[in-house]
C-alpha positions in Angstrom: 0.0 0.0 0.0 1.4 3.6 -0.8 1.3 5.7 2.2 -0.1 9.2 0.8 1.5 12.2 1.9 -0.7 14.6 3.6 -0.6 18.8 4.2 -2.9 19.9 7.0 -3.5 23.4 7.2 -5.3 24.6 10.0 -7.5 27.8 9.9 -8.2 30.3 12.8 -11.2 28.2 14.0 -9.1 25.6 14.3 -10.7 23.1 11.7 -8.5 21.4 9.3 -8.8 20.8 5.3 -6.4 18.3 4.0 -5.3 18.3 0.4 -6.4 16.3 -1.6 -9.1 14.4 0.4 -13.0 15.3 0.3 -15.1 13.8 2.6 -18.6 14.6 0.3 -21.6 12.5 0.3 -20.9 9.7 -3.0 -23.7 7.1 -2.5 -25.4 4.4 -0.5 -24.8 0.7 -1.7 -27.6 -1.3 -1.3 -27.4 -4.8 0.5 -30.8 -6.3 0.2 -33.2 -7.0 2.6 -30.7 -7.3 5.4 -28.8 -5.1 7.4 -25.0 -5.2 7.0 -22.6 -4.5 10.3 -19.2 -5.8 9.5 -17.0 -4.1 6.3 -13.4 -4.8 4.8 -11.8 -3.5 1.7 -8.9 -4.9 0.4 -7.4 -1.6 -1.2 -4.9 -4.1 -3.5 -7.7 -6.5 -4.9 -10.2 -3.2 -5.4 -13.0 -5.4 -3.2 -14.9 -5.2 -0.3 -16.7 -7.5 1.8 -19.6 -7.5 4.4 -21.1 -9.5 6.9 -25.1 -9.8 6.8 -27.3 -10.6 9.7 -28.7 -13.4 8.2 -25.5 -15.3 8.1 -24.6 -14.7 4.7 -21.3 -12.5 3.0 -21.9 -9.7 0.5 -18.8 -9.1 -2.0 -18.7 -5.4 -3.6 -16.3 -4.7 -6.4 -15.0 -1.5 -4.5 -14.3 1.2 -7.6 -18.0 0.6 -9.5 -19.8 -0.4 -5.8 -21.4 -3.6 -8.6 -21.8 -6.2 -6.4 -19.8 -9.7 -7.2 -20.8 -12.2 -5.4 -23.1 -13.5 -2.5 -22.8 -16.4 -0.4 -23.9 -18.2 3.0 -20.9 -18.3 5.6 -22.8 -18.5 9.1 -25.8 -20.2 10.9 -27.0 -16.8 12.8 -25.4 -13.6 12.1 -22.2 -13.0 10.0 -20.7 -10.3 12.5 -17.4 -10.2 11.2 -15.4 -10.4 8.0 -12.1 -9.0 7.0 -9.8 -9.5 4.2 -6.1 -10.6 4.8 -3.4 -8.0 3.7 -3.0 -8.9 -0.3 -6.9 -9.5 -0.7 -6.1 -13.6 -1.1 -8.3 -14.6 1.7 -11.2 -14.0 3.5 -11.6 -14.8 7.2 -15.4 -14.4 9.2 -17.0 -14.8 12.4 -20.4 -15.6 13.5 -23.1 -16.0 15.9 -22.2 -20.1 15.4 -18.8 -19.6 17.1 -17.2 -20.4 13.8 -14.6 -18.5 12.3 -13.9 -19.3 8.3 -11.3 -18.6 6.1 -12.4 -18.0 2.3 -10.3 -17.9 -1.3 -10.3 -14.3 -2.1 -10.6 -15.3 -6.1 -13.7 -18.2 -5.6 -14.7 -17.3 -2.3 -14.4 -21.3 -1.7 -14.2 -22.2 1.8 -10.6 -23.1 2.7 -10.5 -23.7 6.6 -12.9 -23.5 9.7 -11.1 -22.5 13.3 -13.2 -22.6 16.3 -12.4 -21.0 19.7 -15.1 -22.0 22.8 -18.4 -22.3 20.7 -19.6 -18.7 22.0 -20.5 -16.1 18.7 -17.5 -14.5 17.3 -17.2 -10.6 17.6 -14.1 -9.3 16.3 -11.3 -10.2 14.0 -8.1 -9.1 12.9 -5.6 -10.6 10.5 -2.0 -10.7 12.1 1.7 -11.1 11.6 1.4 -10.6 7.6 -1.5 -13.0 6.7 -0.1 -16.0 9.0 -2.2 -15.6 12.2 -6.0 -14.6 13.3 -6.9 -13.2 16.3 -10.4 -13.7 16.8 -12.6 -12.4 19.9 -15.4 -14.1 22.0 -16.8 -14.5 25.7 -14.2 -16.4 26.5 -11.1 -13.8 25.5 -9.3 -13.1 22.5 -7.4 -16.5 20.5 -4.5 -16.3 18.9 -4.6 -18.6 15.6 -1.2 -19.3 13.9 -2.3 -20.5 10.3 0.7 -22.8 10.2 -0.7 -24.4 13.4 -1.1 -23.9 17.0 -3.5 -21.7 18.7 -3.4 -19.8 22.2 -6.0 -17.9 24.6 -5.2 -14.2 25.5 -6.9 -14.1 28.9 -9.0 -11.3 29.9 -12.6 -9.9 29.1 -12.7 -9.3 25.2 -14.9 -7.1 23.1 -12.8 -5.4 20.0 -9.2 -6.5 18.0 -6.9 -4.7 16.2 -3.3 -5.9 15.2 -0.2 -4.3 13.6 2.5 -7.2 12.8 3.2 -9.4 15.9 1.0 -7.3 18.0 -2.9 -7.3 19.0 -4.5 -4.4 20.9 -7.7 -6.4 22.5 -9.9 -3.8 24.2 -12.3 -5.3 27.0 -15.5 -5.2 28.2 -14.0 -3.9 31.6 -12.6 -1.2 30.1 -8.9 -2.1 29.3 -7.1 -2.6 26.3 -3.7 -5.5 26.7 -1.7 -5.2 24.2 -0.2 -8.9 23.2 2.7 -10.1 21.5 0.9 -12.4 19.4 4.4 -14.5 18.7 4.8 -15.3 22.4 1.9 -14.7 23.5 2.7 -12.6 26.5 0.4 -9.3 27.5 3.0 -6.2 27.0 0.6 -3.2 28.1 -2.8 -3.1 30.3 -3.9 -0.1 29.5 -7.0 1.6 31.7 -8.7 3.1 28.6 -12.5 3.7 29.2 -15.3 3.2 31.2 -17.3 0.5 30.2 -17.3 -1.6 26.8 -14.2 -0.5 24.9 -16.2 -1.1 21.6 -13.0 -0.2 18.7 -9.4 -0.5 18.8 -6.6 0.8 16.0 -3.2 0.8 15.0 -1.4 3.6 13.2 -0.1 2.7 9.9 3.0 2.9 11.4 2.0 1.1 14.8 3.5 4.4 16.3 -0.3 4.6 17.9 -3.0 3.1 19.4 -6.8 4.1 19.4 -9.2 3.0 21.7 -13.1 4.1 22.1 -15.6 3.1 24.3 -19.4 3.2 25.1 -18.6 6.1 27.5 -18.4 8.3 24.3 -14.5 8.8 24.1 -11.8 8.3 22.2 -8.0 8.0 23.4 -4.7 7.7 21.3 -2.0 5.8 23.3 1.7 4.9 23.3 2.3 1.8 22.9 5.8 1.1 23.9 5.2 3.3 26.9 1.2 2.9 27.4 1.2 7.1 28.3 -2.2 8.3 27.0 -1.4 11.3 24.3 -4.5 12.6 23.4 -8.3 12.9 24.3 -11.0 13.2 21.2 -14.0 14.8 22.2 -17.0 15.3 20.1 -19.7 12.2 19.9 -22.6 12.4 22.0 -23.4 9.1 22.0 -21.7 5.2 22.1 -18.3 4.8 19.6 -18.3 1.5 17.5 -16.0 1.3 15.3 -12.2 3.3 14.0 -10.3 3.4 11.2 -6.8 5.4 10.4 -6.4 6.9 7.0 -3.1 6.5 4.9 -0.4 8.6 5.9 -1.7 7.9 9.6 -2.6 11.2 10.1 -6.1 11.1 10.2 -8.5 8.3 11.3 -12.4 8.3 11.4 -15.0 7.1 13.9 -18.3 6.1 13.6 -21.2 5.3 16.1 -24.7 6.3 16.9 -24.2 9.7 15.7 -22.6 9.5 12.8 -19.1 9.9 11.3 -16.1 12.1 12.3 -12.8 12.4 10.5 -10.2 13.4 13.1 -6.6 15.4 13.0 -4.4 13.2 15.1 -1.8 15.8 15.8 -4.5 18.6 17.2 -7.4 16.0 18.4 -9.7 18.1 16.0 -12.6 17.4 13.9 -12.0 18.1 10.5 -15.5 16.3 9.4 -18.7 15.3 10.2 -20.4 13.3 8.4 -24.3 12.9 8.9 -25.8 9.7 8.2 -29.8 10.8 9.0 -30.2 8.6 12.2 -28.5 5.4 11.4 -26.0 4.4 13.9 -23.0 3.5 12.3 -21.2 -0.3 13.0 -18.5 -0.2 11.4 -15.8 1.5 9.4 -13.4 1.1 6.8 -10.8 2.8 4.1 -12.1 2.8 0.3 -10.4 3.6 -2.4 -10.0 6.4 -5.1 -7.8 9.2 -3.4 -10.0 9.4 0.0 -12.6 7.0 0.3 -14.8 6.3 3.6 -17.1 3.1 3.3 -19.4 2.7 6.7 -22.1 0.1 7.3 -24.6 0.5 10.5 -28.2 -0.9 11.3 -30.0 -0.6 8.2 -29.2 -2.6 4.8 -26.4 -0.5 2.8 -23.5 0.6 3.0 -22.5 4.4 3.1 -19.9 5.9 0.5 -18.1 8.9 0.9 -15.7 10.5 -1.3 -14.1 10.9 -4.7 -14.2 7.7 -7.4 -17.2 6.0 -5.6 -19.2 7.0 -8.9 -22.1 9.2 -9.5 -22.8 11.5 -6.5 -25.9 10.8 -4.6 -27.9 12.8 -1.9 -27.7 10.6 1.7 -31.2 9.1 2.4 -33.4 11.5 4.0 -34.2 8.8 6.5 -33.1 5.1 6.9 -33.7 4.3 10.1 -34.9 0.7 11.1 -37.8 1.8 13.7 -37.1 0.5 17.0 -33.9 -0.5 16.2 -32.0 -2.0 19.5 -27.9 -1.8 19.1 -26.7 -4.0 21.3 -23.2 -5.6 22.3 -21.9 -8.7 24.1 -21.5 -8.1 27.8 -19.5 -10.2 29.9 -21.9 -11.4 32.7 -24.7 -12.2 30.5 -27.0 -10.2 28.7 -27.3 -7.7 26.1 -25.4 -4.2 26.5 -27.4 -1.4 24.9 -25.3 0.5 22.6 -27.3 2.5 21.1 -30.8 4.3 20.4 -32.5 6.1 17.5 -33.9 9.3 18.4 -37.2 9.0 18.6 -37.7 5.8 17.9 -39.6 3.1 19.4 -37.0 2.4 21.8 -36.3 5.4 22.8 -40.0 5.9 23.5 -40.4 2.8 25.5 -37.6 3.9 27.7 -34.2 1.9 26.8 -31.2 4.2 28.3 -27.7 3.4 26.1 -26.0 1.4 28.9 -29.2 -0.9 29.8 -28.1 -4.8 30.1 -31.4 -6.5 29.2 -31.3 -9.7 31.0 -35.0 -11.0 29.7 -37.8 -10.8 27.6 -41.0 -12.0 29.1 -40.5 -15.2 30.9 -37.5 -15.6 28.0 -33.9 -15.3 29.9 -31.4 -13.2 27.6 -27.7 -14.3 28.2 -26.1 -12.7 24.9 -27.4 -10.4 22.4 -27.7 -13.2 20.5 -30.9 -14.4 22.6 -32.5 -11.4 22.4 -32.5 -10.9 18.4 -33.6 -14.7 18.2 -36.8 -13.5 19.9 -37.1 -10.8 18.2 -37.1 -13.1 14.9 -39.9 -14.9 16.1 -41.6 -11.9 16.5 -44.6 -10.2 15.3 -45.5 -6.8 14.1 -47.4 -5.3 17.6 -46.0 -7.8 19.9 -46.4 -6.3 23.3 -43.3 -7.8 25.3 -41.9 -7.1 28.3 -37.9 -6.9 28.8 -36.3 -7.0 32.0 -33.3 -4.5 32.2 -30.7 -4.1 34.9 -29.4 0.0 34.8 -26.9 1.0 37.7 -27.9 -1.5 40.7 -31.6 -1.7 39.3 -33.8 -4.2 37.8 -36.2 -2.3 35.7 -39.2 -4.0 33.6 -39.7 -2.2 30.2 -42.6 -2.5 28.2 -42.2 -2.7 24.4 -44.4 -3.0 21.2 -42.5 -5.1 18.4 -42.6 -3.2 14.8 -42.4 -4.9 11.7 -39.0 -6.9 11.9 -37.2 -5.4 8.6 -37.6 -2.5 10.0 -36.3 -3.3 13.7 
């Protein structure tokens, strides 16, 4: 990959414009019926890949958005796929505990790896190609390709790697950095408070990023683990990062949009609306600047040059009564995120609610509680137990139609 060189100029209110990159509006892909939550593009094969929630992979050609191909990789939700570092293979994750590795060129199935049976919610390629680091209730597992595996103790929510190392970032709030080689924990850094939902590496692995439900976003040393900067901007839960080229810039997304980011000042350069849909996750496109981001509803979101013929965003995507939820060690379903006014909003959900149970129905993962929701009805009144703080609560909710939840 050619690292761009970038020129920052800041002007007197502090917001930046950088040369040669435009963060405009290009289009929304569309991705069926389902909604799509995990994205990768493999900036050397010109693809790019996403999970579905019905199990299945979507395969974009990433410079005419046309998509390639379509196939079934997981019984339950697909909640992660990535491409490997020259676009050859294909690794996912699921709600089956499974994680796969696919031929870039066929998208044949090559390899199934399985860690404790619990669904799969992160995943990071590793050490050029030859390892996989893949997250579940259990911890993060280290997978060398040639053979051998090993668990990286510790509560596990979000992956990132940068050659022999793995940032892990926990649903107690710490990221451990590993060195995936000997697997031996380097750093334990104390990063946020609650669910740290999104880790990254510089380009350079000069820096890691770490964000969190508590709304932050902190850019760490990580020879040192000194914390260098504070981002401060989102209003609402953080779920997913990615650093451009050059490594200085990276972009965040989560339940109120997008935000491009000047490393060096901890500014906003950007802000990028996406009309009430919380984004999921996050990835670099192509052309000269290229920002592809997938959330709740069932396309993904383009900005930037060489995406094709410009579009207006949708006025309004939103699934109604959409519930983002996260795994939470302890059982349940962390609330990530709410619509405004939606249903859930309405019926009294608070970003940070655990919901333990719906009706007589006990909710261990977040897994449990969208298999109830499948078996659903349009007006189903339920009612969902929640713990908030050192509370139990009892919520009452009416179901909408499930395409649009």
């Amino acid at each position: 990959m050619i690292a761009l060189a970038l020129f920052l100029a800041l002007d007197a209110s502090g917001r930046a414009e950088a040369a040669g990159w435009r963060f405009d509006f290009a289009r929304s892909v569309p991705a069926g019926d389902e909604p799509v939550f995990s994205i990768s593009v493999s900036r050397s094969r010109g693809l790019a890949v996403a999970g579905r929630r019905d199990g299945s992979v979507i395969v974009w050609d990433a410079w005419t958005w046309r998509e390639v191909a379509r196939f079934a990789a997981h019984a339950g939700g697909c909640t992660a796929a990535v491409m490997d570092f020259d676009g050859r293979s294909l690794a996912t994750g699921g709600h089956d505990g499974a994680i796969k590795l696919w031929n870039g060129s066929s998208w044949a199935p090559e390899r199934t790896l399985r860690t404790g049976g619990s669904p799969v919610v992160a995943l990071a390629f590793a050490s050029g190609g030859k390892r996989v680091v893949a997250v579940d209730a259990d911890g993060a597992h280290s997978f060398d390709l040639d053979g051998g595996s090993a668990l990286l103790p510790g509560a596990a929510s979000s992956v990132a790697a940068a050659g022999d190392r793995a940032a892990v970032g926990g649903s107690d709030g710490i990221v451990r950095v590993w060195d995936l080689a000997g697997a031996k924990e380097l750093l334990r850094l104390q990063a946020h408070a609650g669910v740290v939902t999104a880790v990254a590496f510089s380009p350079g692995g000069e820096r890691i990023v770490s964000a969190g439900v508590d709304h932050a976003i902190h850019a760490w040393d990580p020879k040192t683990g000194r914390k260098v900067k504070t981002f401060e901007g989102h209003a609402g839960p953080v779920r997913a990062l990615a650093f451009l080229p050059g490594g200085r810039m990276f972009a965040s997304t989560g339940t109120d949009g997008v935000r491009v980011w000047d490393v060096a000042t901890g500014r906003v350069i950007r802000v990028l609306a996406m009309n009430g849909v919380a984004g999921c996750a996050i990835a670099v496109g192509l052309g000269s600047s290229q920002l592809v981001v997938t959330g709740g509803d069932n396309r993904a979101w383009v900005w930037g040059p060489g995406a094709g013929a410009r579009e207006e965003p949708p006025a309004d995507s939103r699934p109604g009564g959409f519930l983002g939820v996260s795994y939470v060690d302890g059982g349940g379903a962390l609330v990530q995120g709410l619509y405004k006014d939606s249903a859930a909003e309405r019926s009294g959900f608070q970003v940070g609610d655990v919901i333990v149970g719906v009706d007589d129905i006990a909710v261990d993962t977040s897994e449990d509680f969208l298999n109830y929701m499948r078996r659903s009805h349009e007006g189903d009144d339920v009612h969902v137990k929640i713990h908030r703080g050192g509370e139990t609560k009892i919520l009452r909710v009416k179901f909408g139609k499930w395409k649009d939840q």
